[in-house]
N, C-alpha and C positions, 0 to 999 in steps of 0.2 A: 395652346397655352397650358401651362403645368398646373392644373387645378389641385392636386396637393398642397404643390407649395403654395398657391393663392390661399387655399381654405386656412394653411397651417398660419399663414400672415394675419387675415384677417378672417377669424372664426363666421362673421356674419356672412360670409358668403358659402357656409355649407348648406343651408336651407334652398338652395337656388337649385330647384332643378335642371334635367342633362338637359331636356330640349331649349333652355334658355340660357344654360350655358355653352350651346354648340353658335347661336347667336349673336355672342358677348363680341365686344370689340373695345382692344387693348392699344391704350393712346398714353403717350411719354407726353407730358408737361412742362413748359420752361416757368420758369418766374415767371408772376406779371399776366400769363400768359388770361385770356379770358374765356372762359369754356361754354358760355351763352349768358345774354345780356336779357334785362326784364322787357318780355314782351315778346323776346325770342319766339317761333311757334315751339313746342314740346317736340324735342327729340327724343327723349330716354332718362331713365333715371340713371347715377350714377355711384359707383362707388371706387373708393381713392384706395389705392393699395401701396400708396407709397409718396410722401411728401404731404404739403397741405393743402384745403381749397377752403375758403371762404365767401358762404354766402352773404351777399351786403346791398346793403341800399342805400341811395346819396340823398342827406337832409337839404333841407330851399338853402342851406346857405352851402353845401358841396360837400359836409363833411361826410366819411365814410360812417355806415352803421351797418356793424357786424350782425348779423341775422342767424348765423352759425359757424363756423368753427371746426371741421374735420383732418382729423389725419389718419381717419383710417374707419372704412365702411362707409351707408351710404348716404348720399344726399339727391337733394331734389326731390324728396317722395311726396311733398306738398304740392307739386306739379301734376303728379298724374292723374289727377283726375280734374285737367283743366287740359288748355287748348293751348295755352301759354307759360313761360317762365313767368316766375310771380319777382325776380331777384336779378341780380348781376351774381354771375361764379365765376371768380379769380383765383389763382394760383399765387400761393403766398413763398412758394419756396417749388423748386423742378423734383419732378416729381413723375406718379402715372395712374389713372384710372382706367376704369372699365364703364362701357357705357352698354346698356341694355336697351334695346329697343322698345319705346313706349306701348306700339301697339302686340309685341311679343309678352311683355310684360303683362300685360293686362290682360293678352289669353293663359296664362299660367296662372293667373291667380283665379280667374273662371273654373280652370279645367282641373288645377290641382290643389284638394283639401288640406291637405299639409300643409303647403306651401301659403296656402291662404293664410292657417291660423302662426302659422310663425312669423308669417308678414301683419299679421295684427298686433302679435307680441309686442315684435319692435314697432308697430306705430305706435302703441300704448306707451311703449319706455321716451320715446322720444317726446310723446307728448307731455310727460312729467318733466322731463328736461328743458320743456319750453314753458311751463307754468314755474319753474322754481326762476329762469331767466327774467321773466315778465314781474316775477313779484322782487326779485334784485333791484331791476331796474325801477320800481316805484319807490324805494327807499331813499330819501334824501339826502344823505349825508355819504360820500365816499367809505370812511369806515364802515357803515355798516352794510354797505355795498360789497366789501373786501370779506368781513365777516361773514357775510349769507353766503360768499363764491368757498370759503374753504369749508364753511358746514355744508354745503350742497352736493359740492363736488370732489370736494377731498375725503380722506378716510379716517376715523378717527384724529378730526381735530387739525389733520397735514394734509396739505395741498403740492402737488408738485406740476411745474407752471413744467410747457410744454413749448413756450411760445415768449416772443419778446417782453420785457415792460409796454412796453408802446401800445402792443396787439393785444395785451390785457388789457391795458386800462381802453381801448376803441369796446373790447366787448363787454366793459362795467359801465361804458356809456363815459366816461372821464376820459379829460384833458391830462397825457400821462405828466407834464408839471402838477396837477392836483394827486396825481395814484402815487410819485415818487413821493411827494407833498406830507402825504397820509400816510406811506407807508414807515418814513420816518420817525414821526411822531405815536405811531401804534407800536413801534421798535423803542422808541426810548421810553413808552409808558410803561412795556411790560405787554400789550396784547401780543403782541407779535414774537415770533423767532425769527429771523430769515440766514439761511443758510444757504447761499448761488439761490437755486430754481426751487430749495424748499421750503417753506412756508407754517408753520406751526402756531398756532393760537397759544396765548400762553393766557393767565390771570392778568389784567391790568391793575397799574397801583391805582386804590383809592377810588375807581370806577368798576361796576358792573359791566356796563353797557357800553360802547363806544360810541362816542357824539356824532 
């Protein structure tokens, strides 16, 4: 594998040292495709260097619930220190990742200091990423579900969506008739810009806050 150009794609995989890179193994994705189901035993962690993968888990009545969201770097690291996949991982779009061997994995981060604390780094950033998610999702009203996703995750105020309506509104937790619904009405208030895939906050008329 060309590990330049992998690192120059996806900078997260410069922290990975050679002997776990000599071990990597490099797999092409179709749509659809399922890359291991909850309960799986643990294979390896992974990371996507090209296309998407979605972690998710199916509610009592079947609907899907987006758990994460990648297009690039890695996933599954809440696995490894279990026996099992906690998730379903689905390929949202063809694509390809890399899969590291779980128990290679776990000797590198024993054996090398570096690689440990730059692997705590990113468990730390991901874990703010799944507290600003969880507190998303406890907000009840759509808009302000829309609201917290471009202050969270967008930069100054703008969001630029990456991914369908549809596939937003499964990871705000909405029915995407209630996110077109909403995003309508925050468009003709004034909260909103929307420009295709970009997303701007603006002043709403006569409201602070959005209901």
């Amino acid at each position: 594998m060309d590990w330049r150009s992998l690192i120059a794609s996806q900078p997260a995989l410069a922290v990975i040292p050679s002997k776990l890179c000599a071990v990597a193994e490099h797999r092409d994705i179709e749509a659809g495709e399922t890359l291991f189901r909850l309960g799986d035993p643990l294979q390896g962690v992974f990371c996507v260097v090209a296309g998407e993968v979605r972690l998710i888990r199916r509610a009592r009545n079947g609907a899907e619930i987006i758990l994460q969201r990648s297009r690039g770097g890695f996933f599954a690291e809440a696995s490894l220190g279990t026996k099992a996949y906690h998730c379903d991982a689905v390929a949202a779009e063809a694509g390809a990742v890399l899969r590291f061997p779980a128990r290679d994995f776990r000797a590198a981060l024993d054996e090398d200091v570096k690689f440990r604390d730059a692997w705590m780094t990113h468990l730390a950033r991901e874990v703010r990423k799944l507290r600003a998610q969880c507190e998303r999702l406890s907000l009840k009203s759509a808009a302000q579900r829309i609201v917290h996703y471009i202050d969270s995750e967008g930069t100054d105020g703008v969001a630029i969506l990456t991914e369908s309506r549809k596939a937003w509104a499964a990871e705000l937790g909405l029915t995407h008739e209630a996110l077109y619904r909403t995003l309508r009405r925050l468009q003709a208030d004034g909260t909103l810009r929307i420009d295709a895939n970009r997303i701007t906050l603006g002043q709403p008329q006569g409201s602070v806050h959005p209901r």
